[in-house]
SERO-623085 format. One record per residue (C-alpha): residue in three letters; x, y, z negated. Coordinates in pm, whole numbers, padded with zeros to 5 digits, always signed. Each point is the difference from the previous one (the first is absolute). Example, Ala and Ser with C-alpha at 12.3 -4.5 7.8 and 13.67 -1.06 7.14 Angstrom:
2
ALA+01230-00450-00780SER+00137+00344+00066
***
This chain:
208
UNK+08459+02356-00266UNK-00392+00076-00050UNK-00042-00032-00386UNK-00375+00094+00052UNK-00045-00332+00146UNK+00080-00154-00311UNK-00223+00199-00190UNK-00303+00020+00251UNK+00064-00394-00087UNK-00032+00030-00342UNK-00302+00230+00016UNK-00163-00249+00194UNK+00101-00270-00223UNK-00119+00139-00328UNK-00219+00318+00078UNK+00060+00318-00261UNK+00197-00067-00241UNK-00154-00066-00317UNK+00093-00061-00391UNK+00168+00281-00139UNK+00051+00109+00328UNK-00340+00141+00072UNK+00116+00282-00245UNK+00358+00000+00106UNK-00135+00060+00396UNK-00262+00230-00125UNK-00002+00264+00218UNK-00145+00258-00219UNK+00109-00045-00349UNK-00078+00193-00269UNK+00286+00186-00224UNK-00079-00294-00265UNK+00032-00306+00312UNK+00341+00174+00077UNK+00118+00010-00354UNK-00157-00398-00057UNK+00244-00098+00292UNK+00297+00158-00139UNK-00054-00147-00360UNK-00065-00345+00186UNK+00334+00058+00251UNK+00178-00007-00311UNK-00122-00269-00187UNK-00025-00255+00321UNK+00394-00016-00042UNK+00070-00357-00004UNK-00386-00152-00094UNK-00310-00058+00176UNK-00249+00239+00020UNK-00259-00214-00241UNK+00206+00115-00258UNK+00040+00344+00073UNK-00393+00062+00029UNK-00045-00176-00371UNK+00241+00275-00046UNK-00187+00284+00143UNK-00331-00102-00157UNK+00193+00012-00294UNK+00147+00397-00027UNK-00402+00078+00142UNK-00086-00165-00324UNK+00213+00181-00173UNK-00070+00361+00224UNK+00354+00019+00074UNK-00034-00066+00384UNK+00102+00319+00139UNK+00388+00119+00033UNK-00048+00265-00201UNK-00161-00216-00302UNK+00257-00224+00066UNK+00278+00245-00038UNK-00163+00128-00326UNK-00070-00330-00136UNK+00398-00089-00005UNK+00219-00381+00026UNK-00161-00116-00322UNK-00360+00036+00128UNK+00046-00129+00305UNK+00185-00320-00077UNK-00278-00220-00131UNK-00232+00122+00208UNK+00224-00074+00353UNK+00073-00373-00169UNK-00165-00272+00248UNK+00236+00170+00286UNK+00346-00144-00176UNK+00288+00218-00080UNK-00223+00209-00120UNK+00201+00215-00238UNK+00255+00096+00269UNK-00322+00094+00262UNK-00119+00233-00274UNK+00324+00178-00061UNK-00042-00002+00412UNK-00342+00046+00019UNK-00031+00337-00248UNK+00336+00155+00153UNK-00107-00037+00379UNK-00358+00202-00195UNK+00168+00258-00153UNK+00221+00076+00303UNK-00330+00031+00211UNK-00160+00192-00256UNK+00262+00251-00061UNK+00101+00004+00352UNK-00315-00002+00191UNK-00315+00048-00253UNK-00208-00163+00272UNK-00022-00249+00253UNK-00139+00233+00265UNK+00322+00249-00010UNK+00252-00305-00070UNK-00132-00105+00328UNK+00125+00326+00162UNK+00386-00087-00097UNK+00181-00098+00338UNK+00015-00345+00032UNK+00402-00054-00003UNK+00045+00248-00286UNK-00268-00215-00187UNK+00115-00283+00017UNK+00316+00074-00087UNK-00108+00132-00316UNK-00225-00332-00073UNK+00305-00181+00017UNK+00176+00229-00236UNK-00256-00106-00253UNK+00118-00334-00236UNK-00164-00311+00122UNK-00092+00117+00323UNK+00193-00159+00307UNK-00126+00044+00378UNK-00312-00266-00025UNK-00146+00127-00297UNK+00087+00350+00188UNK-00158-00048+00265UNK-00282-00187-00083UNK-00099+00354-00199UNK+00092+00177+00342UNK-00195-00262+00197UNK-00290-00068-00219UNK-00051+00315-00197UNK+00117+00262+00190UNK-00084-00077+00372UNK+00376+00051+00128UNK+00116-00204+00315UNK+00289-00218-00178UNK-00025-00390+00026UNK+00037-00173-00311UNK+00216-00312+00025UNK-00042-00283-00259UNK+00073-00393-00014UNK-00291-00025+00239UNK+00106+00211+00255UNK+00318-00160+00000UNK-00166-00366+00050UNK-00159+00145+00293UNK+00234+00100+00174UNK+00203-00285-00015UNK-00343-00191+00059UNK-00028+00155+00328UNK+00397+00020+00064UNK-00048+00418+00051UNK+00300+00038-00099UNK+00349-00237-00008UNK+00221+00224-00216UNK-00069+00310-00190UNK-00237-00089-00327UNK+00067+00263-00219UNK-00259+00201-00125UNK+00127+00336+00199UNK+00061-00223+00336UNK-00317-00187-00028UNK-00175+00374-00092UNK+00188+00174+00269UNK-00164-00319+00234UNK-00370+00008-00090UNK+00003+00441+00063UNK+00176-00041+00329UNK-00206-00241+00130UNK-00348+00148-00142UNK-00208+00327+00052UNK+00094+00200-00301UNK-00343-00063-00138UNK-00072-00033-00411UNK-00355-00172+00080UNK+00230-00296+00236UNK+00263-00036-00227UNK-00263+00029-00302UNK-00194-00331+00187UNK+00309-00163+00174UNK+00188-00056-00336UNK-00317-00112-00258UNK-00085-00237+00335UNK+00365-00140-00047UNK-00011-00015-00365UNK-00342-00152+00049UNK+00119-00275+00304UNK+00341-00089-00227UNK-00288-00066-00345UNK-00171-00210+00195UNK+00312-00179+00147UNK+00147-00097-00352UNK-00313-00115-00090UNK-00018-00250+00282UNK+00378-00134-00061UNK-00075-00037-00373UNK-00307-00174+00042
***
């Protein structure tokens, strides 16, 4: 099975990806890009990601667009301001407990991103609100570790392509994508936004 086939397709087909994804598959990121893709891991759950930047524009308003103003600033704060990305008051109660873990925890960015991968994550999904997308999209995305997120896209693939004839849950599918891929952050960082990117473009087609 050569996977990278499928993505060298992809690359060719759209070229970097782009949209929120030029800061998602920003190499270098800055301690405040990392934390900006956590907060927005969080409150992508089930919208689109117009609403979560009206979102983020809104705490940068309000200064509260770090993790640690955000665990400061507390549910109530947070609530209006998180509004155009739906179920808003259960991603703040979300939102400010996944902070103040990372706070208390970690203090920074830079020495979170020292915790072993496997005992990380672990601990991510420990935290309320946080199942394995939203887990490893912070992984992925924020924290340059080699884990491949699986979503509803990824999932559409592969039955696109018929990879795979049994097997779809999100471990299986996970377990597929590693084994079959250089354990690279930068290639699964571009192979997945590509997919997300390929399976927007797809649903805009059939709906049109």
């Amino acid at each position: 099975m050569d996977l990278f086939s499928f993505y060298q397709e992809l690359e060719k087909k759209y070229g970097k990806p782009k949209g929120q994804w030029r800061l998602w598959c920003k190499r270098k990121k800055s301690e405040r890009e990392r934390e900006e893709v956590i907060i927005g891991a969080v409150l992508t759950q089930r919208t689109n990601w117009k609403n979560v930047e009206f979102c983020l524009v809104n705490l940068k308003k309000a200064k509260i667009d770090s993790l640690r103003k955000i665990s400061k600033a507390g549910i109530k704060k947070i609530t209006p301001l998180i509004r155009p990305c739906g179920f808003y008051k259960t991603k703040a109660f979300y939102l400010v407990g996944l902070a103040k873990f990372i706070v208390k925890n970690y203090q920074t960015i830079k020495k979170m991103k020292k915790e072993r991968l496997e005992v990380l994550r672990e601990k991510l999904l420990e935290q309320k609100g946080i199942g394995p997308e939203t887990a490893d999209s912070i992984l992925l995305y924020a924290l340059d570790k080699p884990v491949f997120v699986i979503d509803e896209y990824t999932r559409r693939f592969v039955k696109k392509k018929n990879l795979r004839r049994q097997g779809f849950s999100y471990s299986s599918l996970q377990r597929f994508f590693e084994k079959n891929l250089v354990k690279d952050f930068k290639l699964y960082q571009d192979f997945h936004s590509l997919i997300v990117i390929d399976g927007q473009k797809t649903s805009k087609k059939s709906s049109s």
